[in-house]
Each structure stands twice: as C-alpha cells, then as structure tokens.
C-alpha positions as CSV (number, residue, x, y, z in Angstrom):
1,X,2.3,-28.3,10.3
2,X,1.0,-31.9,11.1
3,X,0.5,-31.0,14.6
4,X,-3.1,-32.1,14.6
5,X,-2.7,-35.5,13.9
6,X,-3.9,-37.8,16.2
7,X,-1.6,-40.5,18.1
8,X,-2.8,-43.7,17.9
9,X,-1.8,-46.8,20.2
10,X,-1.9,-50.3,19.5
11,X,-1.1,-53.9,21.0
12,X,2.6,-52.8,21.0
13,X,3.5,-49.6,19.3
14,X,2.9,-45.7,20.2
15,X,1.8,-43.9,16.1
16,X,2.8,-40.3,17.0
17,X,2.6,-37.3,14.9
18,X,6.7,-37.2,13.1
19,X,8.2,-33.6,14.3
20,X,11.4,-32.3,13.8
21,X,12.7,-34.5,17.5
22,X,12.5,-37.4,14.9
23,X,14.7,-35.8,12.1
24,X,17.9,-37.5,13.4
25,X,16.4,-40.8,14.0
26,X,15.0,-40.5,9.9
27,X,18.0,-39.3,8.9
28,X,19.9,-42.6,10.3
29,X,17.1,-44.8,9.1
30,X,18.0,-44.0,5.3
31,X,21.7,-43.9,5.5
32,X,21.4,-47.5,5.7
33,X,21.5,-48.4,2.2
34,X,18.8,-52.0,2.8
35,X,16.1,-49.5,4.2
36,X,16.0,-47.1,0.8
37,X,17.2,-50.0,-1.6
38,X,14.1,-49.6,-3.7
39,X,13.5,-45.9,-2.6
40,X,14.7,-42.9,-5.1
41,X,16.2,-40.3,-3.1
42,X,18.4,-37.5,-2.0
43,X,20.1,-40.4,0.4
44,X,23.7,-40.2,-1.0
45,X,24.1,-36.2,-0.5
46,X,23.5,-35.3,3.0
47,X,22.5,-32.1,2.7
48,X,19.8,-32.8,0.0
49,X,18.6,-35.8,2.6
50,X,18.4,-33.7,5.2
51,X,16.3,-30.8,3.2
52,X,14.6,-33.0,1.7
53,X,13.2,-34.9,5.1
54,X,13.3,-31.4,7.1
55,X,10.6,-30.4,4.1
56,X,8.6,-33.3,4.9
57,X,8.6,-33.0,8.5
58,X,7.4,-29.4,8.2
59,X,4.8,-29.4,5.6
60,X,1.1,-29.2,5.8
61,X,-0.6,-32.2,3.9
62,X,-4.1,-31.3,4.6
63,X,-6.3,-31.6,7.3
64,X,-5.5,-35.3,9.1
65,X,-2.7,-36.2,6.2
66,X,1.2,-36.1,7.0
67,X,3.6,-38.5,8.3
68,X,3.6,-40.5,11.8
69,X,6.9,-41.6,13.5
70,X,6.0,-45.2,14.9
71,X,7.8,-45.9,18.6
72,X,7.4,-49.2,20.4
73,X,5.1,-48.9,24.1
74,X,7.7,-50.2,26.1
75,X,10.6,-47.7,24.8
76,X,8.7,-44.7,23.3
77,X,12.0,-43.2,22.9
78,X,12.9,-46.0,20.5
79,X,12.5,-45.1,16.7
80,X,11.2,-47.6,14.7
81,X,9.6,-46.0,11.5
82,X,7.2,-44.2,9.9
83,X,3.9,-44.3,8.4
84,X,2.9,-41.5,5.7
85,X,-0.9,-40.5,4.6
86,X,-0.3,-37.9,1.9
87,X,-1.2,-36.4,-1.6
88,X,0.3,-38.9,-4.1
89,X,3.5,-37.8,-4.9
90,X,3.4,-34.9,-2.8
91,X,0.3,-33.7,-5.4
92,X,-2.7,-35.8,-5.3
93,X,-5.5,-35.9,-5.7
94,X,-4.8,-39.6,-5.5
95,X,-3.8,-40.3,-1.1
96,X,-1.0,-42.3,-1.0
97,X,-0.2,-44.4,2.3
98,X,3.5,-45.5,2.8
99,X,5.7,-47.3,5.3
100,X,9.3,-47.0,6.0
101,X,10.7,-49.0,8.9
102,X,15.0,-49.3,10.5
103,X,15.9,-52.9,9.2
104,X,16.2,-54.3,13.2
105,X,12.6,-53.6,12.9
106,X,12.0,-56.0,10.1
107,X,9.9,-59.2,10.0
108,X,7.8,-58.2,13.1
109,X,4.5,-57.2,11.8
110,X,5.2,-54.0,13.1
111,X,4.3,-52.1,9.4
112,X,0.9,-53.7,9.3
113,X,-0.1,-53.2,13.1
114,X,0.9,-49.3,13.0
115,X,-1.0,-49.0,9.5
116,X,-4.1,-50.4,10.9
117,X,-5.1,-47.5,12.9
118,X,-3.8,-45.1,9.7
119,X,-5.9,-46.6,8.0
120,X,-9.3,-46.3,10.1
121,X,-8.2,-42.4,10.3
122,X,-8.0,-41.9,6.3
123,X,-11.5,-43.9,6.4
124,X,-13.3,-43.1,9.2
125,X,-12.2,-39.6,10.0
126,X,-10.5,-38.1,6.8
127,X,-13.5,-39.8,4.7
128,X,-11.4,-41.0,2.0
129,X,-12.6,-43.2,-0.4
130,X,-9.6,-45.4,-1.2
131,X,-6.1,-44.9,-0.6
132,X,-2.9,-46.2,-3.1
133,X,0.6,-47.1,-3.4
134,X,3.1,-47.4,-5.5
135,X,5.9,-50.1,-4.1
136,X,9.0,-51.4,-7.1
137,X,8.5,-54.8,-7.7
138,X,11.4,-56.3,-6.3
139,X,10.6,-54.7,-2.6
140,X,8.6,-58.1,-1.9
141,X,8.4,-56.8,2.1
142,X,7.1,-54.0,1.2
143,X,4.5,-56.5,-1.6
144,X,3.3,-58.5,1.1
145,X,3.1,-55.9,4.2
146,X,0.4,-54.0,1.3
147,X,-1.3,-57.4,0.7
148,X,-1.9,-58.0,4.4
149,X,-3.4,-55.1,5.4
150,X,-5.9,-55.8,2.4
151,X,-4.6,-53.9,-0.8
152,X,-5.5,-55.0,-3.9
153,X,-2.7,-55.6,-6.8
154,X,-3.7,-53.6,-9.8
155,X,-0.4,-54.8,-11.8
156,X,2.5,-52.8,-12.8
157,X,3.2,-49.5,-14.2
158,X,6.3,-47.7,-15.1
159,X,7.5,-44.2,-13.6
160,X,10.9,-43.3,-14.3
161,X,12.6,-46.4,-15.8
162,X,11.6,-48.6,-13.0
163,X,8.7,-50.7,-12.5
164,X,6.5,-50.3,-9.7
165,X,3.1,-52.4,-8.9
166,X,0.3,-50.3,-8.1
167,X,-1.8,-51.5,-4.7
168,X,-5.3,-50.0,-3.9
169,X,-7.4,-50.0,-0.7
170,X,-11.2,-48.6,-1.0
171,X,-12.9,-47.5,1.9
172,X,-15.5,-50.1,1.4
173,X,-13.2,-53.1,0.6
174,X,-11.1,-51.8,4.3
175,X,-14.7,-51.9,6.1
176,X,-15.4,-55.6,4.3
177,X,-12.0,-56.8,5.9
178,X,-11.3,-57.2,2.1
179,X,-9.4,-55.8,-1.1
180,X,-12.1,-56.5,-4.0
181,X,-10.1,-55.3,-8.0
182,X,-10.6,-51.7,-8.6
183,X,-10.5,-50.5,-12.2
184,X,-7.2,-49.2,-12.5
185,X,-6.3,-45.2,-11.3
C-alpha cells in the first residue's frame, strides 16, 4: 500500500496519499469522456474501470512512489485530481510522473502547483535522478502543464499506433529551475 506517502500542502491545495475513499471520486473523473480523451483505458466497461483503478489504488509502487489524490484547502473533501509517481508503465525502471485532473478543475494552475512538491519528493527524498512522461500529442494541456513545471521535449515516439511526445525532468535541471535536452531514453 501507498500508505507512507507523505501529504504535502501548498498555497491552495491539500496532496494526500489516494486510498480507496477516493475510488468513487476517480471513477467519476474518467467517465467524463474530455478528462480521458487522450488516455487508453478500461473507461467504456465499468467493471474493467473500476478493477483497473481499485488495482492502482491498492498497489505498492516502491518505497515513496504511488498515486496522490489532490483536494483544494478550503474544501478538503472536494476532489480535484491526481498526481501519480510510478514505475513507467507500471514496470520501470524509467519513473514516470502523471497528472489527471476533473475538467471544472481546468485552467487553474492547479496541475503544476500540486506537482511541485511531487516533484521535490522524487528528488530530494526518493533520490531519483530524472523523472519522464509520455503525453499524446494532441493533449496540448497536458504539453504545456509538462513544460511549466520545467520538462524538457525530447520529440515524439510511437506506442501503439498513437503518437506521443516524450518529456524529461533530471534531478539537476529541477534544482537549476531549468529543463536542459537529455539524450533521448
């Protein structure tokens, strides 16, 4: 279990370990067909959704990796999202970091300002070197959310018939304040 995660507060949001309270709340967030527009998944066949999410919730990613459910201060009982900090692809060795975020949540920075302190974890406490993501090409939020917290663009690659761009954050590009080009992973 993820259970010794740390919770992390910033200017406006609570970054809480995800637990099985917030299963309904993720459940909801990816029936709406905007939020997973450019996500493949189980989210047309809700019993494979829920598995699927039920799985995640429940598995051990390693020690300070998993999945935090991100709640505004003012109504901690609020679901907004989630921030994710695990083995690429479920495997590794690569760390991949991932946002996901209800649409009425949209446009308000909140993706960046809950990844900031996920980020200082994977560096400063994990001791990761770099962390990556894969984001389709035509999810331009998701683009530029990755390019303001400081990942660098390392061009596209194809997995599965779709094309995805590949973003990279090193540990001492995230220190810098800076995403310098990384040969490709």
């Amino acid at each position: 279990m993820t259970y010794d995660l740390p919770t992390f507060q910033t200017k406006h949001l609570i970054v809480k370990p995800r637990t099985l309270l917030d299963l309904q709340a993720c459940l909801a967030m990816d029936r709406d067909p905007e939020v997973t527009r450019y996500i493949p998944g189980p989210w047309a066949d809700p019993d494979r959704h829920e598995a699927f999410v039920r799985a995640r919730i429940k598995t051990d990613f390693g020690p300070g990796l998993g999945y935090w459910s991100v709640v505004p201060r003012e109504r901690p009982d609020c679901f907004l999202g989630w921030i994710l900090l695990i083995p690429y692809e479920g495997i590794g060795p690569e760390i991949d970091i991932g946002w996901r975020f209800v649409r009425e949540a949209w446009g308000n920075g909140y993706a960046g300002e809950a990844t900031a302190p996920v980020l200082a974890h994977a560096f400063q406490t994990v001791g990761l070197e770099r962390v990556v993501a894969d984001i389709d090409d035509r999810n331009a939020r998701s683009i530029k959310v990755a390019t303001r917290i400081g990942m660098a663009d390392q061009g596209r690659i194809e997995k599965g018939g779709i094309t995805y761009r590949s973003f990279v954050l090193a540990a001492q590009d995230h220190m810098q304040g800076s995403a310098g080009r990384l040969p490709p992973r």
